[in-house]
N, C-alpha and C positions, 0 to 999 in steps of 0.2 A: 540496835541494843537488844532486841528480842531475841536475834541468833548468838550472838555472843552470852547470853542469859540461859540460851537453852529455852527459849518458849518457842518453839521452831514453828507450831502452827499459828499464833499468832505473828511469826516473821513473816508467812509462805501468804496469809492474808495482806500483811500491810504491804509487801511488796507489789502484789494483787492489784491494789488499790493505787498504789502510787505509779503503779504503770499505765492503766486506765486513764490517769489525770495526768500523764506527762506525753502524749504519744509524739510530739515535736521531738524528744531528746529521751531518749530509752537508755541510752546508753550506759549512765550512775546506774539504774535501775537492774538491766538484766543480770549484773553477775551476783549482784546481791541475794536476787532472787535460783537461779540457779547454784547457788553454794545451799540455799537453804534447802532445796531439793534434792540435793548433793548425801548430807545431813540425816533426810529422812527416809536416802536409802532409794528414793526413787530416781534412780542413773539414769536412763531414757532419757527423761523432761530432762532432765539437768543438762544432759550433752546437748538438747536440742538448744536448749535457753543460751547453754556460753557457744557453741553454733552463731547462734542469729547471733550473739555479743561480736563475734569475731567478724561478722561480714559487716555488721553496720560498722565497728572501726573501719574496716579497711574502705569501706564507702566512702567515710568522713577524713580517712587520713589521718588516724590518732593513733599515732602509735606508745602512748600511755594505756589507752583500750587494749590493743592489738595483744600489748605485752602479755596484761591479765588474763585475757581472754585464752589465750595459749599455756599459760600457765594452768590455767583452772582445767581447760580441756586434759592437760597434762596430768594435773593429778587425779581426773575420774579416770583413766586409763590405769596409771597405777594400782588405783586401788580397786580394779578388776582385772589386775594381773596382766595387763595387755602390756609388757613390757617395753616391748621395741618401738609403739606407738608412742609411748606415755615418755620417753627416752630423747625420742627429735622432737618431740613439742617442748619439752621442760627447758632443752636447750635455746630451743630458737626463743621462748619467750624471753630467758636468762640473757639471751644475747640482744635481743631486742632491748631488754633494761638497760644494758651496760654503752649501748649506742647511744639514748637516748640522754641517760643519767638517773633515770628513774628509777629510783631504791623501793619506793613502795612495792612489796610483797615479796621482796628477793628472796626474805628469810623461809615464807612458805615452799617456795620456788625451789631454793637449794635442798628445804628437808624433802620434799616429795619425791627431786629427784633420788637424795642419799637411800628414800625407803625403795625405789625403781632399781638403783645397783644391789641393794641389801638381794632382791628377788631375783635379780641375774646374778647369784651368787658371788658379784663381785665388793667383796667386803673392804677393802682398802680403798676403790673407792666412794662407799657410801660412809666409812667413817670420816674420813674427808671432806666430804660435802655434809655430815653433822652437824661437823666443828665449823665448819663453814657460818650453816643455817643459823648454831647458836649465836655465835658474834654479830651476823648480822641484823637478827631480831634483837640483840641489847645495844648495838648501834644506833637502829630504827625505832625502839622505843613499841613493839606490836609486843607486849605482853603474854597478850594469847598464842604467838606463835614462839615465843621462849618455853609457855612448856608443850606445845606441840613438839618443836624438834628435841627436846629431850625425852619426852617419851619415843618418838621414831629410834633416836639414840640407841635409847634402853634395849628394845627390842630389837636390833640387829646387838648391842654388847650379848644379848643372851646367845642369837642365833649364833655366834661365837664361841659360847661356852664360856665368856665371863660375868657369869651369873651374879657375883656379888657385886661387880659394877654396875650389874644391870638395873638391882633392887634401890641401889644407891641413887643412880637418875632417874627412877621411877619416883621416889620419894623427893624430891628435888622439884621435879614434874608437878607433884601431887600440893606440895606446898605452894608452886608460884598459881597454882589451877584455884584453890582455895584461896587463896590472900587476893585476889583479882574476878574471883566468882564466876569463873569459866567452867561449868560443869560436863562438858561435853569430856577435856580435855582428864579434871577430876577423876571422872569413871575409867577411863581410859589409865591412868595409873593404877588403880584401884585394881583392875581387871589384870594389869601386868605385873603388879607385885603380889596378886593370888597366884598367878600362875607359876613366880618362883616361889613362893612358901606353901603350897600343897603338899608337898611332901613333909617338912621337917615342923612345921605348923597348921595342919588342916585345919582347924578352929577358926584361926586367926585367918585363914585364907579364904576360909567360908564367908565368912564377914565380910571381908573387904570384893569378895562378888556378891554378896546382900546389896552391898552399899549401891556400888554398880550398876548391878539391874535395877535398885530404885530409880537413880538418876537414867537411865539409859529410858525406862519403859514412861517415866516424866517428861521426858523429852520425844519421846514417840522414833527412836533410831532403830536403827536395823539391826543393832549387836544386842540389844537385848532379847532375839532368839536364840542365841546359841550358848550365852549368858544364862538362861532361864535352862535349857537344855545339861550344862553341866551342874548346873545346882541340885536338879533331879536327879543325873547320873550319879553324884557326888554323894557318900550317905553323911548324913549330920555328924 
């Protein structure tokens, strides 16, 4: 609850905590904890944490762990650009789900990989695996990742040049982020639907990276430096 709240140092504590007191069975514990380190920007500990996540599955034989565990390693790669990496993990976790039958986290699974095609320029199929991610988080009933992959969405529609689509799922994004109080998710729309009305509404796009960096620098994440950096560049 803390990480989906956004209180990321009181999550990075309780997980802390709850792993100290469970050392028989770490297992619930590690990726919880490694996403929330994920979150706060610090990638190292995070790969090392879903690391150790993936050898005690496969120690134990769970391949419900295994899946996750692959999956999450998949998406720190991603989102340090490490393509080709981030590419055969996304996969083997997604196929590891589909063997087993285990839908939890597909929907994160499929947008990470969709944002991994988006960066190897292959656009047809990261709109695909989207549309994928969306259905499967209204399927699965993970909220938080309905508007996760519509924001992923948004921003390959833009890297596309269909910018009013883009603003369209950003907003989209931004409503289920708010009616569900997922702020990490929230600033992330806010930051993407600045970036298309800069031009034809700077006022209004000021604002909506105000909001942003509120939330972002609340939460202690890593995009409130570059966030804070355009707002400077940016004049009133």
């Amino acid at each position: 609850m803390h990480w989906l709240t956004g209180r990321l140092h009181q999550s990075l504590e309780a997980n802390r905590m709850t792993l100290r007191s469970c050392a028989l069975d770490t297992l619930p514990v590690l990726p919880n904890l490694g996403l929330t380190l994920r979150y706060l920007g610090r990638y190292d500990e995070s790969t090392a944490v879903h690391r150790l996540h993936l050898f005690a599955a496969r120690i134990k034989q769970d391949p419900f762990h295994m899946s996750n565990a692959l999956g999450h390693l998949g998406g720190l790669r991603y989102r340090l650009g490490q393509n080709a990496a981030a590419e055969r993990l996304l996969r083997a976790s997604l196929a590891l789900r589909d063997r087993t039958g285990n839908g939890f986290g597909r929907a994160e699974t499929l947008s990470d990989l969709a944002g991994t095609y988006r960066q190897l320029g292959r656009y047809d199929d990261a709109l695909r695996h989207h549309e994928a991610a969306i259905e499967a988080a209204a399927a699965s009933g993970e909220r938080h990742v309905q508007a996760q992959a519509r924001n992923e969405l948004a921003v390959t529609l833009g890297a596309t040049g269909r910018a009013d689509e883009a603003v369209a799922v950003f907003e989209e994004a931004l409503a289920i982020a708010t009616r569900i109080g997922h702020p990490y998710e929230q600033a992330r729309a806010l930051d993407g639907l600045a970036g298309h009305l800069a031009e034809k509404e700077p006022a209004q796009a000021r604002r909506y990276r105000q909001r942003a960096l509120a939330i972002f620098e609340r939460m202690g994440a890593p995009e409130r430096h570059d966030l804070r950096r355009q707002l400077v560049e940016t004049p009133a």
